[in-house]
Each structure stands twice: as C-alpha cells, then as structure tokens.
N, C-alpha and C positions, 0 to 999 in steps of 0.2 A: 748493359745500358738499358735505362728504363724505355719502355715501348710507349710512343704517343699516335693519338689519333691521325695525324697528318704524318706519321713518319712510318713507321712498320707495325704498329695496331694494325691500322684501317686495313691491310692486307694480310694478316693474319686472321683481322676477325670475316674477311670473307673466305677466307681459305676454312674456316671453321664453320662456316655455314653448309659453303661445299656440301663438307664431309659428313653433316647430318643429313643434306639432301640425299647424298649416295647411302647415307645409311638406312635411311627409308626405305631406298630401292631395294635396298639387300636384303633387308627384314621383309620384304614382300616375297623377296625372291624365297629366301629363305621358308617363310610359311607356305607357301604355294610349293616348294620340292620336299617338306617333311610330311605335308598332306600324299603327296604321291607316295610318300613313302609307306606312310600309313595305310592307304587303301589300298595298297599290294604291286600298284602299276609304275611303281619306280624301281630303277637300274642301276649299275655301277655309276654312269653319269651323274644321276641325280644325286649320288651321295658327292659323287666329288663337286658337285655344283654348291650342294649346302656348306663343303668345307671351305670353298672358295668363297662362298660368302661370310660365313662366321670370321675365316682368315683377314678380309680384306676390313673389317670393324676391327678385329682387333691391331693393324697395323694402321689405322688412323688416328685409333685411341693411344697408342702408345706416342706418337706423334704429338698430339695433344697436351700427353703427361694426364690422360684419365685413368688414373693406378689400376681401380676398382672395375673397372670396363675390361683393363687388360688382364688381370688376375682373372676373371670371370669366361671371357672369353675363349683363354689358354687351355682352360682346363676342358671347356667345351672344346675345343677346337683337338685337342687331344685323343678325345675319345672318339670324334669324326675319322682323323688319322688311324686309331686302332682300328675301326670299323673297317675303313679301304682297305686295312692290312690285313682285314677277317681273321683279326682277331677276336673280334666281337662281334655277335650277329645280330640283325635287325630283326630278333625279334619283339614281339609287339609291348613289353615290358621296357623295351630299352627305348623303342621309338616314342613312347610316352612320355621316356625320360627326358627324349629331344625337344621335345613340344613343349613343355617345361619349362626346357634349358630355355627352349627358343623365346616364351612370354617372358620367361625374368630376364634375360638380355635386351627384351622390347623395354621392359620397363626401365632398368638401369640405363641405358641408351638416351631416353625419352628425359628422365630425372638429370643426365649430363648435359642434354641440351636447355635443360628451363633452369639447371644452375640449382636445380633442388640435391638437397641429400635424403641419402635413405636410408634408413634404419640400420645399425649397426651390424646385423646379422642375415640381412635381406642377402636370399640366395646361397646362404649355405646350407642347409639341406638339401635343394638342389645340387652341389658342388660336392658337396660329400659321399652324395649318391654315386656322382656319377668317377670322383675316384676309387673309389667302391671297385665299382664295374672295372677299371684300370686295373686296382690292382690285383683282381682274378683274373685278368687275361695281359698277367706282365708275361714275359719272354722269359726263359731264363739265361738266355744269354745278356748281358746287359748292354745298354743302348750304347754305351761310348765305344764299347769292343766289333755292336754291330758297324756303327761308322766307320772305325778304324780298319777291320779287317777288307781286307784286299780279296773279291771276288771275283772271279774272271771265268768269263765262257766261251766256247770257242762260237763262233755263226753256226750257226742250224740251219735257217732258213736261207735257200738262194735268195739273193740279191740284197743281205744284209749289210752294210758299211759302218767302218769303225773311225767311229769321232773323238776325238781329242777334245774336252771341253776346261780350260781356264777360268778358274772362275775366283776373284778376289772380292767380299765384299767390302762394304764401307763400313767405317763406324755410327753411319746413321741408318742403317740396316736394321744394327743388331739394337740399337736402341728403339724403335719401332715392332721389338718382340719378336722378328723373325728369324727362323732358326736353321741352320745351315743343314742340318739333320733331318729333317723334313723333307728337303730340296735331293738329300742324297736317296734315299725313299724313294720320292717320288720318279729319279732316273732310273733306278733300278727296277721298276715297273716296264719299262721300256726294253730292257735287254741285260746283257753280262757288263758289271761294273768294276772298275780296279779304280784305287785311290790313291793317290800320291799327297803327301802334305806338302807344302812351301813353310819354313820359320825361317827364310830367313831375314824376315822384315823383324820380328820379337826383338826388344832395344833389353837393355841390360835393366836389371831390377828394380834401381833408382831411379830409369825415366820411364819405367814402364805405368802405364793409362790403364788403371782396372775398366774405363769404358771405351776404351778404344779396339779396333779391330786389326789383330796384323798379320792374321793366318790367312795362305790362297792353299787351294785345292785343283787341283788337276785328274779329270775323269777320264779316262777311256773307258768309251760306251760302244758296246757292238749290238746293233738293231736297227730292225728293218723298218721303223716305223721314219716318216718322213721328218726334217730338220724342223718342222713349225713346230711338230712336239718335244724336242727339247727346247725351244723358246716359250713354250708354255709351262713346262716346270719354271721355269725362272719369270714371269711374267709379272708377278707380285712386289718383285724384287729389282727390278730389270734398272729401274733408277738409282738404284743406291749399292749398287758393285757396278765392276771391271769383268767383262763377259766374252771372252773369243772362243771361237768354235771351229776346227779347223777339220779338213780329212788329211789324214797323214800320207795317207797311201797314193794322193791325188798331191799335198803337197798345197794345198789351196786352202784359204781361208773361208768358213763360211757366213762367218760373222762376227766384224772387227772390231777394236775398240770397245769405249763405253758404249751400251747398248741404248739408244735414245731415238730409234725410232720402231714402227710397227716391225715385230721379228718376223711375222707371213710377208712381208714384200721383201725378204731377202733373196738376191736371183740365188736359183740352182748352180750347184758347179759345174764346170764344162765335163768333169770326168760324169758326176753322175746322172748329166743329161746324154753323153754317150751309149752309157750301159741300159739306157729308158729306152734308145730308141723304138724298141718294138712296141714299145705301149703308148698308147694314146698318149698324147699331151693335157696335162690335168689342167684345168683353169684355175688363172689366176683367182684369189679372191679378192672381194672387190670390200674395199673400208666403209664402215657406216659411220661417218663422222657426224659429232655432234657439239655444241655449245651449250651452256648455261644460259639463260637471259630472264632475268628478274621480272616476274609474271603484271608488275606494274608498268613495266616497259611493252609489254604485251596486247594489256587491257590499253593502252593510251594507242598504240598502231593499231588494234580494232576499231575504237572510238574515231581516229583522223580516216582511217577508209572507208567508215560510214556516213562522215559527212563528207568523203568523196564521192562515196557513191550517191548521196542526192545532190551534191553539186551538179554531178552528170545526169542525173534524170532531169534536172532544171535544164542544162543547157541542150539535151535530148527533147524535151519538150519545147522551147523557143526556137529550134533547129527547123523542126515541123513547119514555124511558122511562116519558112522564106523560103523565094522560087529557088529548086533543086537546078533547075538550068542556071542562076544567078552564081549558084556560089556551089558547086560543085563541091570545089576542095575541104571548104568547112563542112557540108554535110558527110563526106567522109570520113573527116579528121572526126566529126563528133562521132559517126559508128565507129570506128579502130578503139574510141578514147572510152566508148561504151562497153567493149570488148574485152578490152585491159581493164579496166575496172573491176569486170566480173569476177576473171581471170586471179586481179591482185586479191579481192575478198576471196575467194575458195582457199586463196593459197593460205592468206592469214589467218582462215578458223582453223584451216588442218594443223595449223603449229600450235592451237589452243585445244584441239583433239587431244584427248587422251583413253586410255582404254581402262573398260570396272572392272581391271583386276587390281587398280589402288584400294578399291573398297571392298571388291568381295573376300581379298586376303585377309583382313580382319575381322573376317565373320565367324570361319571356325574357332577362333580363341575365344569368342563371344558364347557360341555352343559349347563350350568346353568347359568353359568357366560356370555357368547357368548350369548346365546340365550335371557336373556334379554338387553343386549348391543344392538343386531338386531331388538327386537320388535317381538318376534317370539316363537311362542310355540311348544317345543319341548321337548320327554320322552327319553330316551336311555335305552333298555334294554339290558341285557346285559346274556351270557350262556357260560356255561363252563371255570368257574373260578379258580378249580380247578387242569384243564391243568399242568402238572409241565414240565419245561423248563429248562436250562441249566441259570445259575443265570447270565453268562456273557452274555445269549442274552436278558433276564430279562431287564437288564441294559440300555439297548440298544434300545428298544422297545416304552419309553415313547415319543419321542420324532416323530418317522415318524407314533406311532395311534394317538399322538395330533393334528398333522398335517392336518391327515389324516377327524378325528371328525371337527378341524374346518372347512376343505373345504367342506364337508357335510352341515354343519351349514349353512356357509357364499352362497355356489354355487350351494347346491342342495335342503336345503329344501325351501319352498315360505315360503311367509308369510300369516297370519292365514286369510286373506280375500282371496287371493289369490289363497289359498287352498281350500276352501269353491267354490269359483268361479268355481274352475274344479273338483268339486264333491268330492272332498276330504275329508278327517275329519280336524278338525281346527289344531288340535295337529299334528306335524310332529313326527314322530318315525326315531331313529337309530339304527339298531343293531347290536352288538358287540359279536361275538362270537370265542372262540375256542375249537379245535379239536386235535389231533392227527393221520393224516393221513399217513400209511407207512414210517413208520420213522421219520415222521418229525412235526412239528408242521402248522396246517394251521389258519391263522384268519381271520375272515372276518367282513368287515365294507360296511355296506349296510344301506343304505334310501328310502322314500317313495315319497322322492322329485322329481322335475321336469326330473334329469338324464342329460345326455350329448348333449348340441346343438349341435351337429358335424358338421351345414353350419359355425355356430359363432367360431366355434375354428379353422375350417382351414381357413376360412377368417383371425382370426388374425393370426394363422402362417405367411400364407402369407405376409401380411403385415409386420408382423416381420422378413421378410425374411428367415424364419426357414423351408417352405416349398415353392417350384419351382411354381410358374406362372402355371396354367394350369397341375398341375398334377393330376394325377388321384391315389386315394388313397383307401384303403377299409376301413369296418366302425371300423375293429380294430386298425388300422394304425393309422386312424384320433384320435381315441378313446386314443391312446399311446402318440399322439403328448404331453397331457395333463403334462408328465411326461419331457418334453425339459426344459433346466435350460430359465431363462427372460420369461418363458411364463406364460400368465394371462389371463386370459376372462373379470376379473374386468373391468369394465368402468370408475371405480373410486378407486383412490391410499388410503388407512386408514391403519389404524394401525391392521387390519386384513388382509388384501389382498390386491393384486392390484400392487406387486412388483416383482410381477416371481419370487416368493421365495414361495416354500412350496413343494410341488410336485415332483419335482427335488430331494429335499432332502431326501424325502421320500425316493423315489427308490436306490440313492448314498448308503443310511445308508444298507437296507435291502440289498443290494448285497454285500456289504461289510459283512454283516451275511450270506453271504452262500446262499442269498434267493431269492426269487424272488417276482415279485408282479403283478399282472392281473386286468385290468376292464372289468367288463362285465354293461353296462347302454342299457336304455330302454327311449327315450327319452319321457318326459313328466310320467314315471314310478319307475323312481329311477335312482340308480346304486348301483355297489357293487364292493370293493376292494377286493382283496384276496392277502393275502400275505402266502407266504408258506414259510418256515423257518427251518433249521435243529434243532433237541433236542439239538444236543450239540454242539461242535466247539471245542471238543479237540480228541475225537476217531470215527473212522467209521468201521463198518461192510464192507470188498470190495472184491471184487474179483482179483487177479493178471492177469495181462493179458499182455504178449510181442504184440510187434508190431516191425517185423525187429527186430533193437537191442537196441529199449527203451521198460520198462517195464511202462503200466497203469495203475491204480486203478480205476475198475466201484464200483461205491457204492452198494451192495448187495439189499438194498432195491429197488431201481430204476430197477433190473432187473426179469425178469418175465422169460427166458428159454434163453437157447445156444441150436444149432443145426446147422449141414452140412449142407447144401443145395442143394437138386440136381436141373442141369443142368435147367430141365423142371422148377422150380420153380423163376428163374431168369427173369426177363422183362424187357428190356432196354424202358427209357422212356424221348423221345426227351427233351431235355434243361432241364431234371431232373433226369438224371443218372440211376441209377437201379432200379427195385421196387422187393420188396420179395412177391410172392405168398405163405401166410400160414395158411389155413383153411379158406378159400373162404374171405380172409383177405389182401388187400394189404399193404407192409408196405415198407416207405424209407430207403432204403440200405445206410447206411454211410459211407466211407472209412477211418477207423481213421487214413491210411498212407499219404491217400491225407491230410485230413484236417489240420495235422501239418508235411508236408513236409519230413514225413520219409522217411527213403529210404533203398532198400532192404527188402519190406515186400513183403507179399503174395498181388497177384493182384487179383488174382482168387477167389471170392465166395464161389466155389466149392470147394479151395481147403486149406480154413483156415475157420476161425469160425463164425457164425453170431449169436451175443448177442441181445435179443429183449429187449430192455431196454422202462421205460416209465415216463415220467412227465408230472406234469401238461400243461406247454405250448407249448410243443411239442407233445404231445400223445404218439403214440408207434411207434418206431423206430427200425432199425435193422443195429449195430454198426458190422462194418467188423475187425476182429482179426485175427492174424495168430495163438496163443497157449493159453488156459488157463492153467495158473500155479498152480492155487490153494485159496483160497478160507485162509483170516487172517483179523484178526481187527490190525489196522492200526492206529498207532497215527498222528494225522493232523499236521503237523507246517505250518505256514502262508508263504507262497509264496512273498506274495507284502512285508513282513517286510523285508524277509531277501535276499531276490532278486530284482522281477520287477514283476507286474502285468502280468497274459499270459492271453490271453480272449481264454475261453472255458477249464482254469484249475480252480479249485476251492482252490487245495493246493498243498503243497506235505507231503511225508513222508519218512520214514529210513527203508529199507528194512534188513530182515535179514542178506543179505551178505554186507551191510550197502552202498548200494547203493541208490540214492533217484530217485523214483517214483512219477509221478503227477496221481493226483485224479483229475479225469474228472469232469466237467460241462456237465451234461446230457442235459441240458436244453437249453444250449448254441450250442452244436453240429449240430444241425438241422441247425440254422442259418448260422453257418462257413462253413457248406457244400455248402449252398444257395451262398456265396459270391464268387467273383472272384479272384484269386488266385492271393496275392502279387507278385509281379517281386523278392523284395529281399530276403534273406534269412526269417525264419521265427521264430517267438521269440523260439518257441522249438527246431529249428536249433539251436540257438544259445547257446541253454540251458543246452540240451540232451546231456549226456555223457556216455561211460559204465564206467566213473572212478571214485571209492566213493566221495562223495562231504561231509568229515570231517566237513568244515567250517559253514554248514546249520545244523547240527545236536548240535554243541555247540551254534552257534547265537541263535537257538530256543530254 
C-alpha cells in the first residue's frame, strides 16, 4: 500500500530524520574514538565503541533499504569485529585505513540524507583495501564451523554462574543486516560457550521465506562477569528477537520474554544475591533519559521566556511603586514570580547548551584532508571538548575554526623537510582548544609553525594599498592587518589560498557573535588565535547604569569593582585623557558621555561613578557613570536586525519601565575613546531616546 503524507509517510519520514540525527552523533562518536586510536591513548573499549557505532549506521540503513550504506558499512564494520578478535592489529597503516573508512562513510551517509548519488565507484578502494586486510587475517577454520562448533569450559574462576540464554530473532533483525554470528563472538568473550540450534520452526521447502527467520539458538554461558553484559551483547538487537535469560542452577528467570525494556534494571536473582552477600551492594544505575524536540520548538520557548522575563521586570518595577505594608501578598507573589522566572531561563538555555565537540570532531578530517593535498605532516590535538555553548553559536563556529585550521595548514606550518631544517620535529602540531573563561567561551587555535612574517605582510599591505607608504606600525597592528578583507601573503592563487578570502571572514562572523578574536605569533615559533565568545546570545547578567538621560547595560562579568574616586586619585595624561590611580595600579579613565555624545552627564570623576571593567584586548579599564541603578539579567535583542549597527554596542534590550537600553562593547570602548570625535551627530545621538521604543520589542 502506497504511503501518504497523513497516513504512514509523515512517520516514516520523521523516523528517517531520527536516524540521520543519531548518525551525526555516531560519526562524531566515531571520529573522536579513531582519533584516540590514532594517537596511541585508545583501548579495548574504544575499539568496541567505534564498532558499535559503525554497527548501529549500518542497522538504520539497512532499515531504510540504503543498499550502498549497508554494503559499505559491513565491510567496515567487519574488519572492526577482526580487530576485537586481534586478528588484526591497530597498527598505524591500518588505523589510517579507519579514518578513511570513517570520511567515506561520512560522506555516503551525508549524500543519503540530501538524496544525492554518488559516483559509481565511490569507496571502493577503500573497500577493497580493507578486504584486503580480511582476507590475510581469515581464520582457517571457517566461520560457519566456528559458530556451529560446540565449546564448553568448565568455571575457573570462583563465583562464576552458568546462564542458559534463548535467543530467537526476528525476521526484521536479519533484514536490518544484523548477524547472529557476531552476537555468538561477542558472548564468547565473556566466558565458555556451548550451542544448541532449535529448527524446528524451518516449514517445508514450498512455504519456505528466503527472507524470513526461523532458527533460535540456545547458549549456555559460564562467566563471571555480571547479567548487564550479556544484555549488552544483545542490545542492538534487543527489539527485533525473543530473548530469555535464565540460571539453571537457581531455576529462575533472569530476563523474560521479549526484551523491551532497559536490560541494567533487570533485578538480580534471589540465588545470586545470596552467594554476593559478603560484597558490598553494587549500585543501581541510574537511566539518562532523553527526547528528541525539534530545535524550532526550542528557539520559540526561548523567545516566550524572554518576553516573560521582561513581562516580570515590568511588573518588578511597578511592584516598587506601592506601599509594601498595602499589599504584602503581591509584593511577594512578584518576588517568588522573579525567582521562577530566573530559575525557568537557566533551565531553558541549558537544554540549548551544547558541547564543541560537534565541531571540533570535524577538524581532524579537515587536517587530513589539507594536509595531504600540501605534502605535509600534521597531528591536531585537540582539549576541552566538552565545553557547552549556546547551540546558535555552535552553529556558527564551524566555519571561521575551518578557516581558521586551514590558514594554520596552508601559512604556518612548513613542510616536513623544512621542519627538520630548523630543528623541528618532521610532524607539525595544531591545537585546538576550549575553555570557559568569565562568562564566556574562549578558543584557541595555535601551531608550531613558522608564525607571522610581519616585514612580508606589511610589504604586501602596502602594495595593496591597505597600509600608507612609510608608516610606522606595531607588531600587533601589523599582526591585525592579517585580518583586512583582499588580503593574502599567498604568492600563489589555488583553491586554498591566495584570494583574500578567509581571515576577513573569520573576524566579520565572530563579531557578528558577540566576539572577539586576537593573534599572538612568534615568528619562526608559531602563532595562536584566540577567539573569545559569549555562552549565549539570548540573556546577560548586567548591570544598569544612566549616563545623563540614556540608560547602559555593562555586562556583570566584564566588571571587577565601582568606586568614587577621590580628587588625589585622578591624573590628567597629555593626548590620553585621565588615568585612575588604584592600588599602585594605573588605569584609563573612559568617559562613556564623551564616547557616545551624551549630554548632560556628570563631567567630574569625583563626582559620578568609575566602573573597572576588564577584557581580554583591552585589559582593565575604568568606564565613567553618573548612577548605578541596579544590577538584572537582561534579555539581548539584536541591534543591527532591528535597527543599525552602533560600534561599541553589542545589543539592546527592554527595560522594566519598557524602555530600551544598549549593552555596551567592553572591548570596543578603549578604542572609541582613542578616536577623534565625529563633526556629525553620533549613531546614539541618533538613537537614544527617554521614549519606550514598542516597535523593537515586537520586531524581536
């Protein structure tokens, strides 16, 4: 029966979405345990972790009817199984081979989900290699005699028990590509195995189903290892057979029926909680349950909690307005209701958290790829994968550390003679790390390459007429030019470099997140990018601040103390305005009335606020205020969508008395202090109003 959108389509095609979502995960899993493999610190675990991932792609795809997914996989997935069997060893010829296997699986994978085809022959080289490998570590006992023969061991170890395991699968098992041979493998790992066949379900020759399943198997297994582990040999499979598990010896069942639910919360049997008594009681484990939820269902419960939460800074601020003896209850109700609020936002970005090891997994394929296209040997290590992030800067990210990895590749590391030459190791390193630094996310992308010619880059400035004849510049200026849109060091145009495109972009994207980004190079010693990054890009922690009669937001993180200043602590410093004297400390005074053309602020130092605020490329600073207001988490709306870009604002937002406030650029202030003040009015001239501004708070 044909399939329709409203009948068994529409659940099909999200069962198919599913399965490309989990494949994502796998293919990450999977890169991330071939790299361990690679760089020496992976284990028995880790191999069977890649075969459980390769396995569980190809029992989706076969589910699917992706033929060429499943052909592909098998064969991969085969020589994983040799490896666990050491038959075949992980040496570094073979592991290359996996890394391989693992990009052309990415790729086929990627090509079933966008419904493209791919070349007729894609991936047989690959495949052929690696039966290659098969067939010089075949057994020579053959595989059907291995299954069939009957092996039996008596217990060795005290306190081992002998399990009876039943096991029928289904016919949608075996079509799904799973192989009952595998399964028997993999108990026999566990302890001594004898097998029994069951035929007598096999029907007579004319109504026999070449794709049906009618054989059951029956294992006695003697091993000490505990019952979860035989429910994890079968775990792949646990839905599509008939699975009982019994102790003979006890006479008790240890897991009945069809298997359909988690096999670790099976209770223990009474006998072999008897024979445990002297040992500790192990803890239960505890289930990590999760759901699916469609990331537009996501962004719209972010969206409704932030305009809950300035609903409640509205009613938090008219709450103020009435005798607390009058109405007790309501002033309550509105703190509890300010409390939950907070409370519901924390809970909703953490389900939008995500951690950069979706993007740092696709980095070494990127160094792999690159790096042999250059002739060039290169490792990429890579820390702190775990990081969790805001998933719309997630999003955002793969694109300026690609960028970023190939101009490392292409422009900083040498090649392997050349490296040798200047006493180098032949292997070039990158590495890739993040952090968590005060609030925000930092990453850093750092080499052990050559680093920054800084005569060769401003030479070609100049010649690109991007920098003035004869100027004189410092090494971080020069160091920054690197980042001007047409700029190139290449001497030669390829389909890597050589176009003024990469670098540029880099910087456009990350500030467009909120962010910033810094080189620090060593010429002939490396370099290192840094990019620093907010967690999120929907609320901030800030502090309220007037200035005359606009109100500011400083980010809470950024600031380190407020305090009066007295007189003696003031130092005018020719062509650089004020310095703050504070604990044998000097720091630059900023006027945030000069810097955005306010007017009718406090002029005096002494006689309004100095906030010491601090980032990374500006250090520590001391921003001049006339009042703090008060201290509130602040939902962001974007500036440049619903207005104009302002340099040295990051956003704005809806104040309780539903006025909008800009959220400063801490980072930026230093610099607009350093410029010379436009003749015409100033974008927050322009901007700045005391009257609610309605139309930004529906636009966002």
């Amino acid at each position: 029966m044909p399939m329709n959108s409203e009948g068994e389509g529409y659940p099909l095609a999200q069962f198919r979405k599913t399965y490309f979502e989990e494949c994502t995960e796998l293919l990450d899993a999977l890169q991330s345990n071939l790299d361990m493999l690679s760089n020496g610190s992976g284990d028995a675990e880790t191999l069977h972790a890649i075969f459980r991932s390769v396995h569980s792609i190809k029992g989706g795809a076969g589910a699917f009817g992706f033929a060429g997914l499943v052909t592909f996989s098998h064969v991969f997935e085969s020589l994983l199984d040799a490896m666990r069997e050491q038959k075949v060893s992980a040496v570094p010829e073979i592991v290359q081979l996996l890394l391989r296997a693992s990009d052309a699986l990415a790729d086929i994978v990627n090509a079933a989900r966008s419904e493209q085809s791919l070349d007729a022959g894609f991936g047989a080289e690959i495949v052929a290699a690696m039966e290659e490998v098969l067939a010089g570590a075949a057994d020579a006992q053959p595989e059907a005699a291995e299954a069939a023969t009957a092996v039996t061991a008596e217990p060795e170890v005290t306190g081992e028990r002998r399990y009876r395991i039943a096991f029928t699968p289904h016919s949608e098992m075996l079509q799904k590509a799973n192989e009952p041979l595998l399964l028997v493998r993999q108990l026999r790992r566990l302890g001594g195995v004898s097998v029994e066949v069951d035929t007598s379900r096999i029907p007579l020759l004319a109504a026999l189903d070449p794709e049906a399943a009618y054989l059951g198997w029956t294992f006695t297994l003697d091993t000490g290892a505990p019952q979860s582990a035989i429910h994890e040999v079968f775990e792949f499979v646990e839905d599509d057979c008939d699975l009982l598990v019994t102790l003979p010896e006890a006479g008790m069942p240890v897991a009945a029926a069809t298997v359909t639910a988690t096999p670790e919360f099976v209770a223990e049997p009474a006998a072999a909680s008897v024979a445990k008594t002297a040992e500790p009681a192990a803890a239960v484990p505890v289930a990590t349950q999760s759901i699916r939820v469609d990331v537009d269902k996501v962004d719209r419960l972010v969206n409704l909690v932030g305009e809950l939460v300035i609903t409640q800074a509205m009613l938090t601020e008219q709450g103020t307005l009435l005798p607390a003896d009058h109405y007790p209850a309501l002033i309550q109700g509105i703190e509890a209701l300010a409390q939950s609020a907070r409370e519901l936002q924390e809970s909703v970005m953490a389900i939008r958290a995500q951690p950069v090891k979706s993007v740092f997994a696709r980095m070494p394929r990127v160094v792999r790829d690159l790096a042999a296209t250059l002739g060039k040997e290169v490792r990429i290590v890579t820390a702190g994968e775990m990081t969790e992030i805001d998933k719309t800067v997630i999003e955002q990210l793969n694109d300026p550390l690609t960028h970023m990895i190939r101009n490392a590749l292409d422009h900083g590391i040498e090649g392997p003679d050349a490296r040798v030459a200047a006493g180098k190791p032949r292997q070039g390193t990158i590495h890739l790390s993040a952090a968590q630094r005060s609030g925000r996310i930092v990453i850093e992308v750092s080499d052990d390459g050559r680093g920054i010619n800084r005569e060769k880059v401003l030479a070609k400035a100049q010649d690109r007429g991007l920098v003035p004849p004869g100027a004189s510049l410092s090494e971080e200026e020069i160091d920054n030019l690197i980042f001007l849109p047409s700029f190139s060091t290449a001497d030669v145009v390829s389909n890597i470099s050589g176009r003024g495109v990469g670098m540029d972009v880099v910087k456009r994207n990350v500030q467009s997140l909120g962010g910033r980004i810094t080189v620090h190079s060593r010429f002939g010693a490396g370099s290192r990018f840094t990019l620093s990054l907010p967690l999120t890009l929907a609320v901030v922690d800030g502090m309220v601040v007037s200035v005359g009669k606009e109100t500011f937001i400083i980010p809470l993180t950024a600031i380190i103390e407020s305090l009066r200043p007295r007189a003696a602590d003031i130092h005018p410093v020719i062509g650089r305005g004020n310095v703050l004297a504070l604990r044998g400390e000097y720091l630059p005074l900023i006027p945030l009335h000069k810097c955005f053309e306010v007017e009718g602020a406090i002029s005096d130092p002494c006689s309004g606020i100095v906030i010491v605020v601090q980032s990374e490329s500006a250090g520590r600073v001391g921003v001049m205020v006339d009042e703090l207001l008060g201290q509130q988490q602040v939902v962001v709306k974007s500036l440049e969508a619903n207005y104009d870009p302002v340099d040295g604002i990051s956003g704005a937002t809806i104040l309780g008395n539903g006025r909008v406030a800009l959220i400063l650029d801490i980072a930026r202030l230093r610099e607009i202090d350093a410029e010379p003040r436009p003749e015409k009015p100033s974008p927050i001239q322009q901007f700045a109003t005391s009257e609610p501004r309605e139309e930004i708070t529906h636009a966002a």
